[in-house]
Each structure stands twice: as C-alpha cells, then as structure tokens.
C-alpha positions as CSV (number, residue, x, y, z in Angstrom):
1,X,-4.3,10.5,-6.2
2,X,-1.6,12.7,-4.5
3,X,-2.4,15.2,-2.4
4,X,0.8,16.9,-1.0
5,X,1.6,16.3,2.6
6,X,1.0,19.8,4.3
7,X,-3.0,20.0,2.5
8,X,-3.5,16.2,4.5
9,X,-1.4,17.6,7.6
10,X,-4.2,20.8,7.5
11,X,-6.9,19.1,7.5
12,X,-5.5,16.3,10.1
13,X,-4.7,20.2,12.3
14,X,-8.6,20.4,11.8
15,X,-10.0,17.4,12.9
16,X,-8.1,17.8,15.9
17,X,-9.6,20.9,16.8
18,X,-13.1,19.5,16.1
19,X,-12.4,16.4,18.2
20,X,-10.7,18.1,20.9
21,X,-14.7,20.1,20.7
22,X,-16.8,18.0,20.0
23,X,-15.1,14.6,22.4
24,X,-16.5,11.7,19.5
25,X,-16.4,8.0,20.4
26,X,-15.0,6.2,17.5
27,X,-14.3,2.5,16.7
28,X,-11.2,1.3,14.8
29,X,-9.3,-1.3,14.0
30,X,-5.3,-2.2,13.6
31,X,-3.5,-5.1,12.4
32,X,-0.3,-6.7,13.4
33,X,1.1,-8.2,10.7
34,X,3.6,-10.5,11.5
35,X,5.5,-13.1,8.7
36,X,9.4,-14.0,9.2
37,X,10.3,-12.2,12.1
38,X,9.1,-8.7,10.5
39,X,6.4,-6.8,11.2
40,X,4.1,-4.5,8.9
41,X,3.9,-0.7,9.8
42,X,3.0,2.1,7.9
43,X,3.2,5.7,8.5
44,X,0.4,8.5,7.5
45,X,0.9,11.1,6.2
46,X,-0.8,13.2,8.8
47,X,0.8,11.2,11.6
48,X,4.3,11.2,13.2
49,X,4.9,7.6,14.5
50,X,4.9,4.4,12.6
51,X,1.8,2.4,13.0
52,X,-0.1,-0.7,12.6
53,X,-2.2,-0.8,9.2
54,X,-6.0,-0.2,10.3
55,X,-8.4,2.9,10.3
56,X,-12.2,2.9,11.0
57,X,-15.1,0.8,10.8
58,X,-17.9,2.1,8.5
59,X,-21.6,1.9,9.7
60,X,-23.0,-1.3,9.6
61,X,-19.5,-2.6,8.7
62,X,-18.0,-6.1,11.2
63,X,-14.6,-4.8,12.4
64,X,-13.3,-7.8,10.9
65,X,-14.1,-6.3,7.5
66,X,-12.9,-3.6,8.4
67,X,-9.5,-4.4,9.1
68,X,-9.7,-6.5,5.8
69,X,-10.6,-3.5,3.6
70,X,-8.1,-0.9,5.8
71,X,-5.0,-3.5,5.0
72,X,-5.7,-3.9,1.5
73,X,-5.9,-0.2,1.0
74,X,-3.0,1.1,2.7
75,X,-1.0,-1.8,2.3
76,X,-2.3,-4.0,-0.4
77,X,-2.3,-7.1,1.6
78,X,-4.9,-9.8,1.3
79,X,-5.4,-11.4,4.7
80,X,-6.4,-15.1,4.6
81,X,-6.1,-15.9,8.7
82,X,-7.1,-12.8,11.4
83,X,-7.2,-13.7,14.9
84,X,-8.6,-10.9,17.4
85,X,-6.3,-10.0,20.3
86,X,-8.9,-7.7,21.9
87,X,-10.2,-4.2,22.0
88,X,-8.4,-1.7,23.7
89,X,-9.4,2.0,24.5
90,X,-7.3,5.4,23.4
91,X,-7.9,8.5,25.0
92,X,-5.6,10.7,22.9
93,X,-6.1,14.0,20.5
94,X,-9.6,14.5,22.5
95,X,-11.3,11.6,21.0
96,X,-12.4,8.3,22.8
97,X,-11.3,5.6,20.2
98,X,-12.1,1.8,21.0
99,X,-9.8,-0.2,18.9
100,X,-10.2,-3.8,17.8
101,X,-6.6,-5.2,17.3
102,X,-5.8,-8.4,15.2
103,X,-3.1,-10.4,14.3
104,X,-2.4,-11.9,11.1
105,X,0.3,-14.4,10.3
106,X,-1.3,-15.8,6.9
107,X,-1.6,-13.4,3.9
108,X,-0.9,-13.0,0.4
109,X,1.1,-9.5,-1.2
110,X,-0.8,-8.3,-4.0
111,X,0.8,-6.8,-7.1
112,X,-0.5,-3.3,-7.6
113,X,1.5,0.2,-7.9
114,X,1.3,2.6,-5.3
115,X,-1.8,4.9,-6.2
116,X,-2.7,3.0,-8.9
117,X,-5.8,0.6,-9.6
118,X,-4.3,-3.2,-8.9
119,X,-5.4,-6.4,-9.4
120,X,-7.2,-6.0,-5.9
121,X,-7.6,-2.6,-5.5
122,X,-5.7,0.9,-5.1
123,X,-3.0,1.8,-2.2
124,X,-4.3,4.3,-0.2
125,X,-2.7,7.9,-1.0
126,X,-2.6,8.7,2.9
127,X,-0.1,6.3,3.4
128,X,3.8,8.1,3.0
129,X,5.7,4.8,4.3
130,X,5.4,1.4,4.1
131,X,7.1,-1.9,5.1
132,X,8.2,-5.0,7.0
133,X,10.7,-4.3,9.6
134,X,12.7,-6.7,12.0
135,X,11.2,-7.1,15.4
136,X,14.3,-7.2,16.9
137,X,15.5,-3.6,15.2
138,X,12.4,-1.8,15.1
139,X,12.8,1.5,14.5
140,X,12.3,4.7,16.6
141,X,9.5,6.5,14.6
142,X,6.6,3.7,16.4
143,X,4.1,5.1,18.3
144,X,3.5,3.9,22.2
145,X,1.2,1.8,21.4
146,X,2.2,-0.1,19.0
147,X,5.7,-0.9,20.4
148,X,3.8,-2.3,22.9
149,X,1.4,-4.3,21.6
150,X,4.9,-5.5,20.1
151,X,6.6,-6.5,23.0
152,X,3.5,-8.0,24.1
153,X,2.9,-10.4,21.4
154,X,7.1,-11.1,21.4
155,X,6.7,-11.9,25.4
156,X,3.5,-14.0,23.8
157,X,1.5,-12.3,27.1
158,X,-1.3,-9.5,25.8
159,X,-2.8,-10.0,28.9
160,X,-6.5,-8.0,29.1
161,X,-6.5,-5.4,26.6
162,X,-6.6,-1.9,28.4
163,X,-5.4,1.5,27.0
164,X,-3.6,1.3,23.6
C-alpha cells in the first residue's frame, strides 16, 4: 500500500488536534536495535526525526509482543533476544505516552520487499526511511529522545527511566 506522504502527514495534523483535545494516555513501545556498532532507526512518514522502531500496544496485547509485531512490520526484523530497559513517560503533542523501551542485540533480517507480502510478513507503508547507522556518526534527523537513550546505552548507564 502507498499512500502519498501529505494524505499520512493530514491525518497525523489531525490526530494532533484531537490529542492536544482530548489529553489520551497511551502505551507504546520502542526498540533499540543494536548489532555491529550500528543502530536501527526508521523515520515515519508523518514524523520529522529519526526514531527507534516501535508503535502501540493493542488491547490485551504484552508490550513485549508488541514491540515484536511493531519491528517486524516497520522493519522486517525477527527478534530472537529483547531485554527491557524500562518504561519512560512523554509528555509531547498533548498526549501522555508511557513507553516501554527494549533493547535487542540478537535478531534475524527477513527477506521481504518493501510493501510487499514476505516470508514473515509485510513492511509497514508508514515507514519512509529505514536503516542501520554507526553510533559514532549518527545523523542529525534523531529525535531527543532517542539520541539519548543512545548515549545512554553507549555510557552503558540508563539510570531510572524518566521522560523520554
């Protein structure tokens, strides 16, 4: 499925507004993805910043499903090994998220075209960039949070999870 960027950037501009009235509490999760000195990121189509692969738990769904089914859609990654780092809390765009990080250092690449049915599953059509990058030459397009978390796990100190 492709829908074209600005219809998925509209409808992002909507959610907004109804979060910024209605103040939900959501519950998501991220994963850092870390094999070889590179890290996993993807970027949204309806988002700005470079991001950890994740999105949000279903009802009656364990977060560490969750993050399962969210990395094999957007990134096609089959996770063999997820550790939790913690839950932390973001205030922003209106909405009170709580979001469950992990990290994952044991997974296997599945074959599978972008948009297309794979062996595993389909790639997520939200998803406009993909890909490992260097830790040590991230680039500039990566949202606070996740830079941090980051520098965190390269300082190996995550400390008590707090705001994302």
């Amino acid at each position: 499925m492709n829908i074209p960027k600005p219809l998925v950037r509209l409808v992002y501009l909507i959610m907004r507004a109804y979060w910024w009235i209605f103040r939900p509490v959501r519950h998501g999760v991220r994963v850092m993805i870390i094999k070889d000195d590179q890290v996993v990121l993807v970027k949204p189509k309806y988002k700005k910043n470079l991001n950890f692969p994740g999105g949000g738990v279903k009802r009656s769904e364990s977060s560490e499903n969750a993050a399962k089914r969210e990395v094999m859609e957007e990134v096609n990654i089959k996770m063999n090994n997820l550790k939790k780092i913690g839950t932390y809390t973001n205030l922003s765009e209106k909405k009170h998220d709580h979001i469950t990080l992990y990290f994952c250092d044991d997974f296997e690449e599945k074959e599978g075209k972008e948009g297309k049915e794979g062996k595993e599953g389909k790639v997520s059509w939200e998803i406009e960039k993909k890909g490992f990058f260097p830790l040590n030459k991230l680039p500039k397009d990566i949202g606070f949070g996740v830079r941090k978390r980051i520098e965190e796990f390269r300082k190996d100190d995550f400390g008590s999870p707090k705001h994302w």
